[in-house]
LUMZAPA-495495 format. One record per residue: x, y, z of N, C-alpha, C in turn; residue number from 0; residue in three letters. Coordinates in Angstrom, 2 decimals. Last residue first. Layout:
! residues N
+---------+---------+---------+---------+---------+---------+---------+---------+---------+-----+-----+
|     npx |     npy |     npz |    capx |    capy |    capz |     cpx |     cpy |     cpz |   i |  aa |
+---------+---------+---------+---------+---------+---------+---------+---------+---------+-----+-----+
|       X |       Y |       Z |       X |       Y |       Z |       X |       Y |       Z | NUM | ALA |
...
+---------+---------+---------+---------+---------+---------+---------+---------+---------+-----+-----+
***
This chain:
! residues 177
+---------+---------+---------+---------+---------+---------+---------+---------+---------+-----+-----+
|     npx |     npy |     npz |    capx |    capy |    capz |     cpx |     cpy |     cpz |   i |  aa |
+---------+---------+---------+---------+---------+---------+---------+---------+---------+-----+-----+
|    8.23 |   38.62 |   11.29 |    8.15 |   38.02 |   10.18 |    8.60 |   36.28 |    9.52 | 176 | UNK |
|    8.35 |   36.90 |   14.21 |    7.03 |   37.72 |   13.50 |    6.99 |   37.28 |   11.69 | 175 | UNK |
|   11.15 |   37.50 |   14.37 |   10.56 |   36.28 |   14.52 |    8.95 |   36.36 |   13.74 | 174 | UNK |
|   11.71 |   39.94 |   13.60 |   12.58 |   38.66 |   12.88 |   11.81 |   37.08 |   13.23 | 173 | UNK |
|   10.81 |   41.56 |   16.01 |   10.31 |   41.50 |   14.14 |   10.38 |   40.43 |   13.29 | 172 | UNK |
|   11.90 |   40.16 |   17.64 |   10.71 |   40.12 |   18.09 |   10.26 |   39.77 |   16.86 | 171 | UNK |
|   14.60 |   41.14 |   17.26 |   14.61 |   39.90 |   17.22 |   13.20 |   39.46 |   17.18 | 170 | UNK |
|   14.25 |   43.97 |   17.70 |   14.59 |   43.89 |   15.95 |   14.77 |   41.60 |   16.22 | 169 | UNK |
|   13.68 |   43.99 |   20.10 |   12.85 |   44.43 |   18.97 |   12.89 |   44.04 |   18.05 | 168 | UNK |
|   16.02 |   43.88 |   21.79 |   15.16 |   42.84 |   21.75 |   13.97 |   43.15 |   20.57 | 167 | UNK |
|   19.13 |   44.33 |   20.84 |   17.97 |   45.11 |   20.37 |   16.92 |   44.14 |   20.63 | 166 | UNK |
|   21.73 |   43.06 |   20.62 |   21.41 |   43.05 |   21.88 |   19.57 |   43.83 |   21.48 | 165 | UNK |
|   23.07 |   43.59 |   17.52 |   22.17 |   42.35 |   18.51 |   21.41 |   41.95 |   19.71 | 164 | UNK |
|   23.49 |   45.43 |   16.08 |   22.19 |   45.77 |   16.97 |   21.45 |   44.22 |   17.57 | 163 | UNK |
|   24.96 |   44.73 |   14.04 |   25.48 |   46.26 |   14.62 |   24.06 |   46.07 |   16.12 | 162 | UNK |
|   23.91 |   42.76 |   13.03 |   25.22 |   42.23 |   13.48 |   25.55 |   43.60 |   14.58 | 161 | UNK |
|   20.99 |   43.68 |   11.94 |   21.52 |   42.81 |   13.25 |   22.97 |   42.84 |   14.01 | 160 | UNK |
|   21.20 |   44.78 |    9.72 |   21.59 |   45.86 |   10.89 |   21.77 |   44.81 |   12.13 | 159 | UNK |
|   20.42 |   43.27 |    7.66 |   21.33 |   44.13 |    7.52 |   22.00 |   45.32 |    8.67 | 158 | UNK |
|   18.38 |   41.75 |    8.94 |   19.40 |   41.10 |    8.88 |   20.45 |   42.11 |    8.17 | 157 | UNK |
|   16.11 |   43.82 |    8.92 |   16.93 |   43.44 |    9.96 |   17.99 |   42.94 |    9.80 | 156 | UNK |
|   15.70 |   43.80 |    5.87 |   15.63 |   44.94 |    6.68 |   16.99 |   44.52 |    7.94 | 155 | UNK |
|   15.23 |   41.02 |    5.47 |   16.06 |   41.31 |    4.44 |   16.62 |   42.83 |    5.50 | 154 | UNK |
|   13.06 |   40.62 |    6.71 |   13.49 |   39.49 |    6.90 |   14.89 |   40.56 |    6.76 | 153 | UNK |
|   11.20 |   42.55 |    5.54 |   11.33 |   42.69 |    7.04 |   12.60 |   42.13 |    7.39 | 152 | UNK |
|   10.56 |   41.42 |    3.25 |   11.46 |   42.66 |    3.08 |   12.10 |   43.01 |    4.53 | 151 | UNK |
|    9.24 |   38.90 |    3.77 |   10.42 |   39.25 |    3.09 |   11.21 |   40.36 |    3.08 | 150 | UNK |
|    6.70 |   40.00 |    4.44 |    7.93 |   39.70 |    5.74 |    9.23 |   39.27 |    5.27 | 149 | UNK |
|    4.32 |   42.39 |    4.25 |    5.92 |   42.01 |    3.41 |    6.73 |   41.44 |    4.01 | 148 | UNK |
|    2.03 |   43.09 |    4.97 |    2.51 |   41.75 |    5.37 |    3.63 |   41.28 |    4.10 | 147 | UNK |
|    2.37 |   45.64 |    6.11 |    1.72 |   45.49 |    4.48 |    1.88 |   44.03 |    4.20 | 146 | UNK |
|    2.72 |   45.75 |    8.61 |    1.43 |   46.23 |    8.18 |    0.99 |   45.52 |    6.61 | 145 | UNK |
|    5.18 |   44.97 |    8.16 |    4.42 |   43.94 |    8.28 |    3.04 |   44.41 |    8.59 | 144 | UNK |
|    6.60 |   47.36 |    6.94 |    6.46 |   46.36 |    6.28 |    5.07 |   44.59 |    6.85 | 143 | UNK |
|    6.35 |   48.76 |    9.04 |    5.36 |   49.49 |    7.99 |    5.03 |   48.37 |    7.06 | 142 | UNK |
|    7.95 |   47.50 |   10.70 |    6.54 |   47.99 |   11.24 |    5.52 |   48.05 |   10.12 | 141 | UNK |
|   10.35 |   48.19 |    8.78 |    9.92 |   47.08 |    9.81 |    8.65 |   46.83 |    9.94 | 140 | UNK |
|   10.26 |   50.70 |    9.51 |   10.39 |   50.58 |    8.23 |    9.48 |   48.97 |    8.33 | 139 | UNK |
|   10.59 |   51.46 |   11.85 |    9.52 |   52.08 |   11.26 |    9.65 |   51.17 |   10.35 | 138 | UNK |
|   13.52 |   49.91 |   12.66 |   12.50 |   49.72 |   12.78 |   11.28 |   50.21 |   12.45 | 137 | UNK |
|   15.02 |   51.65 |   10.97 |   15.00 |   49.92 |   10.32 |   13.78 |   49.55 |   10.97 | 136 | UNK |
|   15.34 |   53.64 |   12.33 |   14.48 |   54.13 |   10.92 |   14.00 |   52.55 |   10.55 | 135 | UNK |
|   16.52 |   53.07 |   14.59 |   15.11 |   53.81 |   14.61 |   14.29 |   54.06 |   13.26 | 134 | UNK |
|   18.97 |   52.75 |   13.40 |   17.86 |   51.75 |   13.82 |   16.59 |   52.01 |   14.09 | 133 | UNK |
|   20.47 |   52.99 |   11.32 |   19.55 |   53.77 |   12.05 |   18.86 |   53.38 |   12.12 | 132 | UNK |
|   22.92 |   52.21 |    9.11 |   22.14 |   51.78 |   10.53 |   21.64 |   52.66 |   11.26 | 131 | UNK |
|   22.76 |   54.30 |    7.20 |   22.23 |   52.51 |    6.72 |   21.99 |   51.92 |    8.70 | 130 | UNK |
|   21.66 |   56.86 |    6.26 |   22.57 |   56.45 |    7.38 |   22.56 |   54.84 |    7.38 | 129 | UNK |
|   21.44 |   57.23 |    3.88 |   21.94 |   58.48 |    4.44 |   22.53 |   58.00 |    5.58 | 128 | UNK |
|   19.35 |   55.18 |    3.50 |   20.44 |   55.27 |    2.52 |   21.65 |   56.45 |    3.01 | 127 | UNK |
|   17.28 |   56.08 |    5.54 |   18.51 |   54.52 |    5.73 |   19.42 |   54.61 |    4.32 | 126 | UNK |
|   16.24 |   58.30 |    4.90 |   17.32 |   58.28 |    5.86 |   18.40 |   57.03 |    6.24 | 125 | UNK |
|   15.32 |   57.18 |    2.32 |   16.14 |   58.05 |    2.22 |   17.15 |   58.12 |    3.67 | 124 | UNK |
|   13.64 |   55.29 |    3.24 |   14.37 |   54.44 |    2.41 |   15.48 |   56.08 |    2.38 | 123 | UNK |
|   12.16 |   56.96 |    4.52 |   13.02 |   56.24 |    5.65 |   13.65 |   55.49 |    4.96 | 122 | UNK |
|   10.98 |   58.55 |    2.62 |   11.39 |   59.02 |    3.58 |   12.22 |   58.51 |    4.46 | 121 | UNK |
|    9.05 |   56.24 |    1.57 |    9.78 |   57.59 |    0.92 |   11.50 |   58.21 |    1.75 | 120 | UNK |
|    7.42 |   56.06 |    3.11 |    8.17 |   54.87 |    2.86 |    9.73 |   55.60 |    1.58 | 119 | UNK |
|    5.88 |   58.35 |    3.68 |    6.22 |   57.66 |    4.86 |    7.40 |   56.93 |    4.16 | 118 | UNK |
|    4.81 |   58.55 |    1.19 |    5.82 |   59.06 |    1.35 |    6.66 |   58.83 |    2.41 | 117 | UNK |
|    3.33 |   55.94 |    1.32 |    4.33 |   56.08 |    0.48 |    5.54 |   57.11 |    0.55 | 116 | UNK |
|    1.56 |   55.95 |    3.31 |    2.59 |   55.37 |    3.58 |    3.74 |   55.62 |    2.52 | 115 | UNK |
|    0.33 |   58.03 |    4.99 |    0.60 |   58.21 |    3.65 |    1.71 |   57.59 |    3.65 | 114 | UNK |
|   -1.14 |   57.95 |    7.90 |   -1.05 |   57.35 |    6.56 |   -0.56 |   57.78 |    5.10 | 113 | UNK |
|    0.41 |   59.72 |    9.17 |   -0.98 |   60.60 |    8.92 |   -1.45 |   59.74 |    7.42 | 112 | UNK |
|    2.28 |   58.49 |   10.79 |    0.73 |   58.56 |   11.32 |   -0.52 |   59.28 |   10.59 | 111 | UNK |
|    3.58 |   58.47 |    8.62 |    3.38 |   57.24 |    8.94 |    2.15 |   57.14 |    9.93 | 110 | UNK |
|    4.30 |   61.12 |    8.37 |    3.71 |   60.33 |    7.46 |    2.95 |   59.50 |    7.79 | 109 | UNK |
|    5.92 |   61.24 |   10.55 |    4.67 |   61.93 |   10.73 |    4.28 |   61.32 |    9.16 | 108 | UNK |
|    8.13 |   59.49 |   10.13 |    6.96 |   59.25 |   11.22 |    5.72 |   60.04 |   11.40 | 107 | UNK |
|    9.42 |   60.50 |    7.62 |    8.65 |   59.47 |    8.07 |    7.71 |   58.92 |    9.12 | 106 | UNK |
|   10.23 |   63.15 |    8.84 |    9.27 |   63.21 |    8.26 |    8.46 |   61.79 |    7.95 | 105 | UNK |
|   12.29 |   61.72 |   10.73 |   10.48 |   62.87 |   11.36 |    9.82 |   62.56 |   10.15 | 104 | UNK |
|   13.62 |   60.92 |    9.19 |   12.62 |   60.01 |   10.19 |   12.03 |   60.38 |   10.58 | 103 | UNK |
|   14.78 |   63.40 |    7.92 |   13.76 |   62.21 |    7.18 |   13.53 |   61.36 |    8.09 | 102 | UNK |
|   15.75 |   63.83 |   10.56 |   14.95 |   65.09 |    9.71 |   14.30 |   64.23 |    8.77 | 101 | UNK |
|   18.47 |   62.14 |    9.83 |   16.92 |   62.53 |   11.29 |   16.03 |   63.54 |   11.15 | 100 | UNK |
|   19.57 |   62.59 |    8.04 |   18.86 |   61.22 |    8.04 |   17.32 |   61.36 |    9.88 |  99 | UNK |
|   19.54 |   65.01 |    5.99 |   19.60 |   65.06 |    7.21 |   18.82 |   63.83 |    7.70 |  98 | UNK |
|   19.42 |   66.41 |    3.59 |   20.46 |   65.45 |    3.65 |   20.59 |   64.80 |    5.29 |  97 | UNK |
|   17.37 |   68.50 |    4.08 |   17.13 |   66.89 |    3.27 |   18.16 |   66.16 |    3.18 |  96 | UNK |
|   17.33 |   71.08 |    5.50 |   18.16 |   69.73 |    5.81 |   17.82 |   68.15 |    5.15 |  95 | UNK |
|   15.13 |   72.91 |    4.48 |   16.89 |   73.07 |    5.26 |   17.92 |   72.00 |    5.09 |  94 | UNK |
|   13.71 |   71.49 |    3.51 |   14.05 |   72.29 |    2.39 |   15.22 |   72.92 |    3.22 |  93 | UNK |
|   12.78 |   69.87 |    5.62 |   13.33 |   69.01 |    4.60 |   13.53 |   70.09 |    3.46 |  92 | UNK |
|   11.80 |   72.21 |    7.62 |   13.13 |   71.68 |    7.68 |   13.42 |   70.70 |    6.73 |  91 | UNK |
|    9.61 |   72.81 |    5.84 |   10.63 |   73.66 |    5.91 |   12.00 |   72.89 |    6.61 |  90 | UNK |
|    8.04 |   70.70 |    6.24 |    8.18 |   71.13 |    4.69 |    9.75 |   72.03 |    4.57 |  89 | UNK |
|    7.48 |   71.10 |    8.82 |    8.51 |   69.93 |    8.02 |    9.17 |   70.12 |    7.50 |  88 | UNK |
|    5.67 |   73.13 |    9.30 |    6.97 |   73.00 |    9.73 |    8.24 |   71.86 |    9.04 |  87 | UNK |
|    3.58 |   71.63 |    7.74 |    4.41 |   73.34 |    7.43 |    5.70 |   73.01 |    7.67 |  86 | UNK |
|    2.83 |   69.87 |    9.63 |    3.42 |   69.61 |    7.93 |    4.34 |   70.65 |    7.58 |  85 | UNK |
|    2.06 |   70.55 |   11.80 |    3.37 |   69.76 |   11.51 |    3.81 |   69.59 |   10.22 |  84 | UNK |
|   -0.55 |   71.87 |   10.16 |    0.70 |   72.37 |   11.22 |    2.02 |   71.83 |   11.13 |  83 | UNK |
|   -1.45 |   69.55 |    9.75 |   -1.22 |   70.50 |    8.82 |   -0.17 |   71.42 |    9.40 |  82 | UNK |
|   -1.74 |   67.91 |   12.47 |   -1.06 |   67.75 |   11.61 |   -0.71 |   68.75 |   10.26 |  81 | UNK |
|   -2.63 |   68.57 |   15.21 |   -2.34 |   69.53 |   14.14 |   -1.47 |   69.33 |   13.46 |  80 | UNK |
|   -2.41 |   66.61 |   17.19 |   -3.46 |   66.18 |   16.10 |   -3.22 |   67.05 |   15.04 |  79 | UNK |
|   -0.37 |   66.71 |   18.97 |   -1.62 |   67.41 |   19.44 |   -2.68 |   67.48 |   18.20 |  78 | UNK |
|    1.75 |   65.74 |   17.78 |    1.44 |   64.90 |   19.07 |   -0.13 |   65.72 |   19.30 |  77 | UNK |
|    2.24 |   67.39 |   15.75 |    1.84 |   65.84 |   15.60 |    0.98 |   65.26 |   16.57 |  76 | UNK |
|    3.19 |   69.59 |   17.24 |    2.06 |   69.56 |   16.45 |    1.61 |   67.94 |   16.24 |  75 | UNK |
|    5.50 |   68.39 |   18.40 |    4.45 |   68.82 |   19.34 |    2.96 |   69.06 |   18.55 |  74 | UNK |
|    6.96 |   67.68 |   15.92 |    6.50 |   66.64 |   17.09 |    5.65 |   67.06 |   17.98 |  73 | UNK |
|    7.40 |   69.88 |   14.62 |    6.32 |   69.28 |   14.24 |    5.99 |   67.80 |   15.15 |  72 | UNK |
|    8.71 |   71.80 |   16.65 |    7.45 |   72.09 |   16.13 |    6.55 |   71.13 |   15.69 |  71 | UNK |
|   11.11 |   70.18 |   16.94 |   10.23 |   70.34 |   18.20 |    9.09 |   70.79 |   17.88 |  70 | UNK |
|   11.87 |   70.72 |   14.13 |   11.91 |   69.25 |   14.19 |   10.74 |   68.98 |   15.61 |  69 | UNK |
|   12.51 |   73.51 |   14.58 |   11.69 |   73.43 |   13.31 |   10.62 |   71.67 |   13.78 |  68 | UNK |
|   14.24 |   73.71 |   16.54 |   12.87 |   74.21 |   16.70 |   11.99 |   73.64 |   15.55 |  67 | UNK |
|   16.66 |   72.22 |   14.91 |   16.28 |   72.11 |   16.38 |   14.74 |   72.34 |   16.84 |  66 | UNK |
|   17.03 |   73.99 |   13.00 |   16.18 |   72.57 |   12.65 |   15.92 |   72.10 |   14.17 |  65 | UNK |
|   16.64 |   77.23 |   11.99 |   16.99 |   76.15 |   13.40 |   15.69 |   75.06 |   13.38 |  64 | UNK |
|   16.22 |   79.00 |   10.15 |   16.46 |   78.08 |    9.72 |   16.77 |   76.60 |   11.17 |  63 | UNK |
|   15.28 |   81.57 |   11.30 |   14.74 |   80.86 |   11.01 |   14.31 |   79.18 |   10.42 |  62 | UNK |
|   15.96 |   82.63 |   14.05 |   16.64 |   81.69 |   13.60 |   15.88 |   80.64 |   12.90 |  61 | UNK |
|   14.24 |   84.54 |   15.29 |   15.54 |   84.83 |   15.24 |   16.48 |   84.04 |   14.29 |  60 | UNK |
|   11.88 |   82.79 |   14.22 |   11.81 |   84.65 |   13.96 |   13.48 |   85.18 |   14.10 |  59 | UNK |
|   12.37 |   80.57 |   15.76 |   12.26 |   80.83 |   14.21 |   12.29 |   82.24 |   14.22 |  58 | UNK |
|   12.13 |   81.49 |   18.47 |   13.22 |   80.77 |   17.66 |   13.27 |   80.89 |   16.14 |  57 | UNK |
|    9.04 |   81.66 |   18.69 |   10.26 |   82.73 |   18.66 |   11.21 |   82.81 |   18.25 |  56 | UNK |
|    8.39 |   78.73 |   18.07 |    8.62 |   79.66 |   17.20 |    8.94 |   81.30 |   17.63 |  55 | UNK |
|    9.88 |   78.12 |   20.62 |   10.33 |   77.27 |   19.41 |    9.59 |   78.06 |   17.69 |  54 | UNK |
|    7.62 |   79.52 |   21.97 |    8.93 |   79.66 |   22.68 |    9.93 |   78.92 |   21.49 |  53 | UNK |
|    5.42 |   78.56 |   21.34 |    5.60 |   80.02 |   21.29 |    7.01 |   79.79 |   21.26 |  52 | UNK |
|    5.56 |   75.84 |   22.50 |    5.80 |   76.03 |   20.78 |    5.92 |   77.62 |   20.52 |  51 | UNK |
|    5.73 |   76.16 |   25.10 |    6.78 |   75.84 |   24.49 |    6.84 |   75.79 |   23.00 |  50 | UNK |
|    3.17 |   76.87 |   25.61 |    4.46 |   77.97 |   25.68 |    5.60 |   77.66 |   25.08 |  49 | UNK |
|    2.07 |   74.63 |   24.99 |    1.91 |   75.48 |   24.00 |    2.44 |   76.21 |   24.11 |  48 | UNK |
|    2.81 |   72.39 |   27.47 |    3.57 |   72.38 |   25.59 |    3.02 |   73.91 |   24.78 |  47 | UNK |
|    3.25 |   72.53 |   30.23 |    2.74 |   74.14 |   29.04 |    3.04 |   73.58 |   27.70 |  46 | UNK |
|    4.03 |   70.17 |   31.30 |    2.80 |   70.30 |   30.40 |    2.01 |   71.51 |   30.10 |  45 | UNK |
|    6.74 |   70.48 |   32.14 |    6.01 |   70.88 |   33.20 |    4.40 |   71.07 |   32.47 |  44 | UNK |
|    8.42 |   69.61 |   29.57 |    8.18 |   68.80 |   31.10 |    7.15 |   69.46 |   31.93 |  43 | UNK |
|    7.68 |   72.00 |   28.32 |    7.07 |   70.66 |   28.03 |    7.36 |   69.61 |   29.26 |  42 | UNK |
|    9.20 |   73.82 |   29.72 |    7.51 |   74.03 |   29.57 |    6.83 |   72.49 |   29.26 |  41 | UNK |
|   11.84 |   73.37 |   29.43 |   11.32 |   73.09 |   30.62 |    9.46 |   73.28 |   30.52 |  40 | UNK |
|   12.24 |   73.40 |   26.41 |   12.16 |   72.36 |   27.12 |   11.28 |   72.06 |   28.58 |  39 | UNK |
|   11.93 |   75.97 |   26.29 |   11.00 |   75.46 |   25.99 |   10.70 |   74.21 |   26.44 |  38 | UNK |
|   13.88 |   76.74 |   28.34 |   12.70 |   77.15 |   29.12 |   12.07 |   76.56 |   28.26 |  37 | UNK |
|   16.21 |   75.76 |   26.23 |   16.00 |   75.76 |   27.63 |   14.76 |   75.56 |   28.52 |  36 | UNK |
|   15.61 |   77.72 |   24.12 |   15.24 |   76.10 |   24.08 |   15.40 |   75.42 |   24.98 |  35 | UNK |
|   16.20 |   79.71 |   25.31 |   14.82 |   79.92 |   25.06 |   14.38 |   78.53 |   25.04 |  34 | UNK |
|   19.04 |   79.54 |   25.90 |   18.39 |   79.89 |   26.73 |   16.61 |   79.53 |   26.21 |  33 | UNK |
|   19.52 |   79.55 |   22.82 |   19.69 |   78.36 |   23.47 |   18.79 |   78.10 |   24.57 |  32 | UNK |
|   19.01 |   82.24 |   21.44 |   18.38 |   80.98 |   21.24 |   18.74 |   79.54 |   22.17 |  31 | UNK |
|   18.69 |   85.33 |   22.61 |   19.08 |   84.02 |   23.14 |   18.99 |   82.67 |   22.67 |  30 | UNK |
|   17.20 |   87.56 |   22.54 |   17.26 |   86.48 |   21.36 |   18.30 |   85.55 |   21.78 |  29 | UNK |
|   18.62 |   89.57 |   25.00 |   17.29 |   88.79 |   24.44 |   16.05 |   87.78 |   23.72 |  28 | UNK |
|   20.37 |   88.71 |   27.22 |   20.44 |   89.08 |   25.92 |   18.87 |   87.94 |   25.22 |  27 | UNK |
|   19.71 |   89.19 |   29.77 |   20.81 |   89.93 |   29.25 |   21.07 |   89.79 |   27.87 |  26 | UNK |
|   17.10 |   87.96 |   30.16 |   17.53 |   89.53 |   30.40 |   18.63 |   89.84 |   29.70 |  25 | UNK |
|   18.51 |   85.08 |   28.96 |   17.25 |   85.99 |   28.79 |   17.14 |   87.79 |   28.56 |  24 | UNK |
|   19.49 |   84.68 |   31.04 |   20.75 |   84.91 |   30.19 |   19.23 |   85.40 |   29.19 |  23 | UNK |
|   17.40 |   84.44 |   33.63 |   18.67 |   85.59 |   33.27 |   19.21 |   85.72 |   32.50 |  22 | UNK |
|   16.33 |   82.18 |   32.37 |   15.74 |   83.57 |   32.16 |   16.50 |   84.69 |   32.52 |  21 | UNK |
|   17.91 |   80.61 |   32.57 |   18.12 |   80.96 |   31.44 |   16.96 |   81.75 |   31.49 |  20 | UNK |
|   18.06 |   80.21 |   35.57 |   19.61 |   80.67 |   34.77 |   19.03 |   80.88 |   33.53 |  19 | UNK |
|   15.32 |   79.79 |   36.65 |   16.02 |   81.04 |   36.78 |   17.62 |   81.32 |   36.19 |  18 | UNK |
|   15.42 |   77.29 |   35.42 |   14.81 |   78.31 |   34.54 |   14.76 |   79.43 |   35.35 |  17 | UNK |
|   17.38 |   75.84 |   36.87 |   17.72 |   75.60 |   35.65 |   16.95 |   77.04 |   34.60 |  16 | UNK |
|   16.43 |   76.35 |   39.32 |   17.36 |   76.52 |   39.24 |   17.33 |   77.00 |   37.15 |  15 | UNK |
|   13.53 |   74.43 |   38.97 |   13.98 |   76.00 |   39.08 |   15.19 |   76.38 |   39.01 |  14 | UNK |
|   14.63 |   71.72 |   37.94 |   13.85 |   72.47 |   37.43 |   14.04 |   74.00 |   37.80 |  13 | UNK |
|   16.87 |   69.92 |   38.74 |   16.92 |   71.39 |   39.17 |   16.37 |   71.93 |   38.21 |  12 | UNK |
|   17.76 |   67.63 |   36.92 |   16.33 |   67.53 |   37.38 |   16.20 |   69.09 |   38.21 |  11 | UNK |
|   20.01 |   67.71 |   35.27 |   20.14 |   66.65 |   36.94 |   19.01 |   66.72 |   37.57 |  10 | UNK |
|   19.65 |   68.87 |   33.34 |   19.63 |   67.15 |   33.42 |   19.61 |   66.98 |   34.32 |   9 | UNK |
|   19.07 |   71.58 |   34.57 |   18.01 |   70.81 |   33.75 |   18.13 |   69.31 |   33.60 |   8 | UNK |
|   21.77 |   71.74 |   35.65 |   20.21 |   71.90 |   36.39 |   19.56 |   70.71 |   35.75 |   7 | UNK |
|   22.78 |   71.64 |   32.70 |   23.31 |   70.93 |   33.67 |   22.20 |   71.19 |   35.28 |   6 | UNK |
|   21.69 |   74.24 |   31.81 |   21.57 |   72.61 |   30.85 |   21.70 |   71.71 |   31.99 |   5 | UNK |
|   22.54 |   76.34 |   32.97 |   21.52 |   75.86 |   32.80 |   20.69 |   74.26 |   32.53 |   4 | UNK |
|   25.47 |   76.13 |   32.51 |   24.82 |   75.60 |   33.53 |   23.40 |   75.59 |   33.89 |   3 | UNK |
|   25.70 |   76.28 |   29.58 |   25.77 |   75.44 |   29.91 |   25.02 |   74.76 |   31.68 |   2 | UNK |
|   24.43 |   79.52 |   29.77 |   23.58 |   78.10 |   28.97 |   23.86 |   76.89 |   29.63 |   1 | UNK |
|   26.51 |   80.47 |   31.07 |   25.29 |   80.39 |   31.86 |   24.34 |   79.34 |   31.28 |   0 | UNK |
+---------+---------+---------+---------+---------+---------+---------+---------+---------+-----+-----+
***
């Protein structure tokens, strides 16, 4: 029933999608998929705060679900409650510190709450964990020509270009720097 929930939900069958996982709901209560289902659907439909109820219910069943943990601190981020997002972090980088996308959250919420070091902390870890992650080359990128390092920028890209030529971004940087 999850799956065809899911399958609503991508093809845009908003109702559909959250009358299947409020039935698998009824029938079993702690549901965690079903729940990340309807949380999802809250944030498309701008309840984000049902949807953090709904991602920490999740925790109470599953406390360790980096899934909810990672949706906690992007919705906290996004709504200024950064101490908030911190909590939540704290706890998925004590689940999953080997987890190169779990250190780009935590780099990006760094990165907005200035602290570049750990910010810089953080995405030298997920690019050693994953060396092309481009999403990390670019923060990194960004952070560097804040600090007008365009040597390091230079050095950044040209280790992921060959994997990411088509990337009009990472050519933008390259020129910049």
């Amino acid at each position: 029933m999850n799956l065809k929930g899911r399958i609503f939900l991508n093809t845009g069958k908003l109702n559909l999608a959250k009358d299947i996982f409020s039935e698998v709901l009824k029938l079993e209560e702690n549901n965690v998929e079903a729940e990340f289902g309807l949380a999802e659907l809250d944030i498309a439909s701008g309840r984000v705060i049902t949807a953090e109820n709904r991602y920490e219910n999740v925790l109470l069943v599953s406390p360790e679900s980096r899934k909810a943990l990672l949706s906690l601190v992007l919705i906290n981020d996004n709504a200024g409650n950064l101490q908030k997002a911190e909590f939540y972090l704290r706890q998925a980088l004590k689940y999953y510190s080997d987890n190169p996308f779990v250190r780009f959250t935590a780099a990006d919420h760094f990165h907005k709450t200035n602290n570049i070091d750990e910010s810089l902390y953080h995405l030298k870890t997920a690019l050693f964990l994953q060396p092309d992650f481009l999403e990390a080359s670019i923060l990194l990128c960004e952070i560097y020509m804040k600090e007008k390092k365009y040597n390091e920028i230079t050095k950044e890209i040209e280790k992921i270009l060959s994997n990411y030529d088509d990337e009009f971004i990472l050519w933008y940087l390259l020129g910049r720097a």
